[in-house]
Each structure stands twice: as structure tokens, then as C-alpha cells.
N, C-alpha and C positions, 0 to 999 in steps of 0.2 A: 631068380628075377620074377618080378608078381605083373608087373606092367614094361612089358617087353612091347619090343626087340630091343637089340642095344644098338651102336652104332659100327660095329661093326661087320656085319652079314655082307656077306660076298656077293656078288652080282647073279649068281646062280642058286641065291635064299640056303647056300651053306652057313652054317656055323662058324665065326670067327676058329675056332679048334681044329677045324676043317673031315671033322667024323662025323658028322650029323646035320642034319638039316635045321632050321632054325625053328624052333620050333611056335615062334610068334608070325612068320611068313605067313601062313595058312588060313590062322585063325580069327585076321580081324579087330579091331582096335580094342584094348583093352581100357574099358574108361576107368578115371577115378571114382574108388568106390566110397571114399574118408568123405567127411565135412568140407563143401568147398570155401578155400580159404577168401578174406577179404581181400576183394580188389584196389585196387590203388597205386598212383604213381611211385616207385620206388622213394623209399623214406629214407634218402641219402641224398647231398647238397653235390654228389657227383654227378646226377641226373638234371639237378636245374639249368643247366647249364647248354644242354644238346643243342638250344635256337642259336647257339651264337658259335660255337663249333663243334667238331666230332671229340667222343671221346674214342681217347686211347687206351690200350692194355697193351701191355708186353708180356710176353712168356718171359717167366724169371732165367735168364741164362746160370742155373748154380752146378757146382759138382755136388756129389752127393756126400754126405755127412761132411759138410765142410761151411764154417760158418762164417769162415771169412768169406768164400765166398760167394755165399747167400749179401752180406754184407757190400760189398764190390759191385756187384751189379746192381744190387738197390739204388744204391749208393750215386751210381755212373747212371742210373734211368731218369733219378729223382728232379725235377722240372722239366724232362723231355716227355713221359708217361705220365695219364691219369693213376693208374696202377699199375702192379706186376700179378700176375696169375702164374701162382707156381701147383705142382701137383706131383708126377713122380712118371715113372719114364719105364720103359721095356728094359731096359739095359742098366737098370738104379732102382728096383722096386725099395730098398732099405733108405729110407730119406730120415731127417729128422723131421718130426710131430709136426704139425701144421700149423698149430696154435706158435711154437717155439719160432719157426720161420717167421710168422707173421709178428712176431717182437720182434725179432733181426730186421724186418723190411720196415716197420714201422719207425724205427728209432733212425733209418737213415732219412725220415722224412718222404715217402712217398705210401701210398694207400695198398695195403698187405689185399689180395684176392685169393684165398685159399682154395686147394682144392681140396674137395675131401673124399676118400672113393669106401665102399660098402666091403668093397675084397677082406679086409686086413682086420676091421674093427664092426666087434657086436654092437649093438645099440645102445649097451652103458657106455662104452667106450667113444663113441661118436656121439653120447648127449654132454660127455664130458668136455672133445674137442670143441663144439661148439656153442657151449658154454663160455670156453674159455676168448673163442673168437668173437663172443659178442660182448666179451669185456674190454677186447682191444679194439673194438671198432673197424671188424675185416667184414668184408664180401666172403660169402661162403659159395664154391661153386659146391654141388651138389652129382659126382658119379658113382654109377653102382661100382665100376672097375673092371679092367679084361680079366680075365682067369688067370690061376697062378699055375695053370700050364704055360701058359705064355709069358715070355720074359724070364728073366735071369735067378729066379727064385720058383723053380718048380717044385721047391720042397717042402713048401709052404702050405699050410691046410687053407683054402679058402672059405671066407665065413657068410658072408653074402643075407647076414640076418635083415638086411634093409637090400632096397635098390632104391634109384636115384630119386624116384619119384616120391616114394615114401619118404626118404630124408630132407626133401623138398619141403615139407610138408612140415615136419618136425623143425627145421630150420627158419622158417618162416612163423611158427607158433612160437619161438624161441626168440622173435624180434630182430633176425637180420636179416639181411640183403640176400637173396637168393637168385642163383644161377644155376641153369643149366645147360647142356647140349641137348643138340637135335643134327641130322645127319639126312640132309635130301637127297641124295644121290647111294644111298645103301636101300635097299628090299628091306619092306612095302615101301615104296616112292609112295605112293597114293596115299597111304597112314601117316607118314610122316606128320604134314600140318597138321593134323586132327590129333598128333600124339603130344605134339608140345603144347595144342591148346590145353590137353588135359595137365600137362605136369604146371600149365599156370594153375588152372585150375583147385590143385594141389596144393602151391604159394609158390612157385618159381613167377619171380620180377623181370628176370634178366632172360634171355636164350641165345647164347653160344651157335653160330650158323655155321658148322663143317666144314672144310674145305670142297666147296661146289664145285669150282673151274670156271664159273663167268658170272657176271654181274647179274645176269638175265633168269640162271638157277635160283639165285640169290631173291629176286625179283619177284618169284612163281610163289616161292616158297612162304616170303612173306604176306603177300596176298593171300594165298591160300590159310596160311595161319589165323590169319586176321577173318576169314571168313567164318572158321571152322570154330570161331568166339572166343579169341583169344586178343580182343582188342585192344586191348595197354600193355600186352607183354612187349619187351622192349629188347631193338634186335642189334646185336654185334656179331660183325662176319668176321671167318676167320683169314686170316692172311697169310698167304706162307713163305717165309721169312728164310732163306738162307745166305753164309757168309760166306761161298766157297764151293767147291766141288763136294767134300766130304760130307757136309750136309748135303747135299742134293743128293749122292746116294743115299742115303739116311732117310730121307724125306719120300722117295721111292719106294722104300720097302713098308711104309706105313699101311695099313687095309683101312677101305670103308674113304678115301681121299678120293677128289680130282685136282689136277694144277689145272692152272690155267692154260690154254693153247699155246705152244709157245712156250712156256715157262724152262721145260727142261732143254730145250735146242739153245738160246738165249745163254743160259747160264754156262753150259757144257761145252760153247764152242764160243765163250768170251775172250779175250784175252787178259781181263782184269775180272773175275767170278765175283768180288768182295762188289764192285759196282755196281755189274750187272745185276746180284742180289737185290741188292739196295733199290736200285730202280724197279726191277720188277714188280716187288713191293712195293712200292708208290704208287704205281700205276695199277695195281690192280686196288690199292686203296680204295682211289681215286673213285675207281668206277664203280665199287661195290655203294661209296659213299654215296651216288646219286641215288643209290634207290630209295625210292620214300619208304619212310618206316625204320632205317637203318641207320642206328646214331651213333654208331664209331665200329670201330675194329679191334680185335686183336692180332698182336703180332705175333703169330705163331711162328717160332724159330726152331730148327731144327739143326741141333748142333750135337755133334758126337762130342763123347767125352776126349779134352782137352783144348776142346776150341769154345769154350764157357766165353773169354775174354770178348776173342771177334765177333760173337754174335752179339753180345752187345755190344759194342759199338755198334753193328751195324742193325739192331734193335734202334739205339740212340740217333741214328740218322735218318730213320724213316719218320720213327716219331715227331721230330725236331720239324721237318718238312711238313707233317701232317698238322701240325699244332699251331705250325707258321711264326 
């Protein structure tokens, strides 16, 4: 990674890996050094929209290598979701191709948001993927990827010839929609703002807001962003979305997170979790939505594998309320 941290650094400026100390903590915002890209409101007709309501995202609820049901939940989201943002998980690093998902999501009618991460593929292989995503007309999120220590394929050589900001960048020079994350509440707090002004700076349009824990982090952050010259990037927070108990532990062991207060007592001592879910979600929508600057969410759902199905629907119920 060339413009670090990433998002996940521990609260004590460890290393997601948990051997080493971070080694971007220390040293101070790394700016972009490339051509700053041109500014402007994102050149998709899914942004004209934000004065009249919030956009939505959903996390794709899929199993892995399985196309029905990539299919299924497209399918079950499509007029309740703006989009689906799919990407690949701790416990499913083997997905199919990005470009491939986003024709499964596209052909059920609803708008493909790829993710694309730097771990797995060099920079032919990533000018390939989004090449092909900007033939089908996908949002490209843009991550460098956690190590392939971490997660279910430690046997995997990591390649990490790009990080996010530099594909940022390439993606943007490539003519599509670009997104990234940003993470307020992981070390450097204080660099954060100033780090996502740079990756607009780069050509990221979009910025993905962490899971913070209150509407008020959410608040700081966008201000701050907006000061540090990043004023057209345009902000979706994330939401955290579960259908059940089994996500909520799941959701739990993620690093670099805050819930909201409340979140996990609420859900863990519900007598119906699928509701309780669902509303939690709403309500923390809700309040993220007031902040100015912040024109929709996504619904970050956190579903182990076999509960693909319930989490959409209960994706599909928040959305439905949020779109009205």
C-alpha cells in the first residue's frame, strides 16, 4: 500500500495482522502524487436524483460461486434498492469475477456496484475487470483488500500491485463512476478527512462512511472532509444491517466497526431479532440521513453463510421504508 492506512488499524495503531504496528499511524497523510483528476458531479442519472430522495445501496446477500444466487437477491432487491454493492467476504475470498456478477445483477434489472479489491489481481487484470464494468454500465467501488492472511485463503500469494487510491484513479481515467471507503473511527482519526479528500482528488466520486456508531461521527467526518477540499465528493453511510442473531455475531467480530449504542443489547435480547434488525436499521438510516452532505446509505448486511435468503429480505424491508 503507497497511500495508506487502510481501514482497518486497531485502536492502539496495530496492524489489522495484529504483528506490527501500522506503519501509516506515524507518519502523516500521504497525499496524492498522480494528475489531480477532474471534478464534477458524478456522471450517472443515479445522482440526479439525491433533492428528491436518499439513495439506496444494498450489500448483495450471495453465496459464493453460486449464480443463482447472485441472481435471487438481485432479483428480490430490484425496485426496492438504487443498487447492490457486492465484493467478497473473510469466509468466501473465491467469488466469481466482478465484471460476471455485475451481468447476473444487471439482467435482473437493478444497478450492478462492484467491488473491486487490489489483493487477488495485478493491474492487467484489473484494467481488464474494469474495462469490462464500464461496458456494462457498473459503479466500480475501488479497495486495496485485507491480506490474505486474513480470511479463509491463507494460501494465496497477495499481489497488491495497485491500492485503492491508485485504482481510483485508473477507474475514473477509464470513465466510470467511482467509489471508495473511508473509516472515521480507526487510527489516524485526524487523517482520515484529509485522506479521502485526496483519493477524490485521485477521481473517487462516491465515499463509502464506515460504520461510525452515530449520526454525529458521521457528521464530524463529513464536515471535516468538506473542509480538507473535498467538496463535491458525495457521502453514503454505511448501515448495519442484520437478520438474526447469527449475523449479530458475525457483525461483532468485524475490526475497524462501531454499532450504534444500543445496537447489539436491542437485537440480542429481542424476542423476534429479524424485527428488531429491520428496525434498528431504519432508525439509524434515518438519522445518518439528516446530516447534510449525506445522500443515501448503504445497507451493510452481515449474514453468515446460509442465511443469503433472510438477509434479503430483510435488506428488502428497510430499503422499501427508506424509498417510501
Amino acid at each position: 500500500m503507497t497511500y495508506g492506512p487502510c481501514g482497518g488499524v486497531d485502536p492502539d495503531g496495530t496492524c489489522e495482522l495484529g504483528d506490527r504496528r501500522c506503519t501509516f499511524v506515524d507518519g502523516g497523510l500521504v497525499t496524492w502524487t498522480g494528475p489531480p483528476a477532474p471534478r464534477a458531479r458524478p456522471p450517472d442519472p443515479l445522482f440526479d436524483r439525491t433533492d428528491a430522495r436518499p439513495i439506496v445501496v444494498a450489500d448483495l446477500p450471495e453465496r459464493s460461486l453460486d449464480s443463482d444466487s447472485v441472481r435471487r437477491a438481485a432479483s428480490a432487491l430490484a425496485g426496492h434498492a438504487d443498487a447492490v454493492l457486492f465484493g467478497d467476504a473473510g469466509w468466501a475470498r473465491v467469488q466469481l469475477p466482478p465484471s460476471y456478477r455485475a451481468t447476473l445483477v444487471a439482467r435482473e434489472g437493478i444497478r450492478a456496484w462492484a467491488g473491486l479489491n487490489c489483493r487477488d489481481r495485478n493491474r492487467v487484470a484489473l484494467e481488464g475487470e474494469l474495462a469490462a464494468l464500464a461496458e456494462l454500465g457498473a459503479l466500480v467501488h475501488c479497495v486495496t483488500g485485507d491480506h490474505t492472511q486474513l480470511g479463509n485463503r491463507p494460501d494465496a500469494q497477495p499481489v497488491f500491485d495497485f491500492d485503492a487510491v491508485q485504482l481510483a484513479a485508473l477507474a475514473n481515467a477509464m470513465g466510470l463512476v467511482v467509489s471508495v471507503g473511508e473509516n472515521p473511527v480507526a487510527p489516524p482519526y485526524e487523517l482520515r478527512p484529509a485522506r479521502a479528500a485526496e483519493k477524490a482528488r485521485a477521481g473517487a466520486h462516491v465515499c463509502f462512511v464506515n460504520h461510525a456508531g452515530s449520526a454525529d461521527r458521521v457528521r464530524a467526518f463529513v464536515e471535516a472532509t468538506r473542509a480538507a477540499g473535498a467538496g463535491d465528493l458525495v457521502f453514503l453511510a454505511c448501515v448495519p444491517l442484520v437478520a438474526g442473531r447469527a449475523g449479530l455475531d458475525l457483525i461483532k467480530t468485524f475490526t475497524g466497526l462501531v454499532l450504534p449504542e444500543g445496537f447489539v443489547e436491542a437485537i440480542d435480547g429481542a424476542a423476534d431479532p429479524f424485527a428488531e434488525g429491520v428496525a434498528q436499521a431504519i432508525a439509524f438510516a434515518r438519522a445518518v440521513l439528516e446530516v447534510p452532505g449525506v445522500a443515501g446509505v448503504d445497507l451493510s448486511a452481515a449474514f453468515p453463510p446460509g442465511t443469503e435468503d433472510v438477509a434479503t429480505r430483510a435488506a428488502v424491508a428497510v430499503a422499501r421504508e427508506l424509498r417510501g
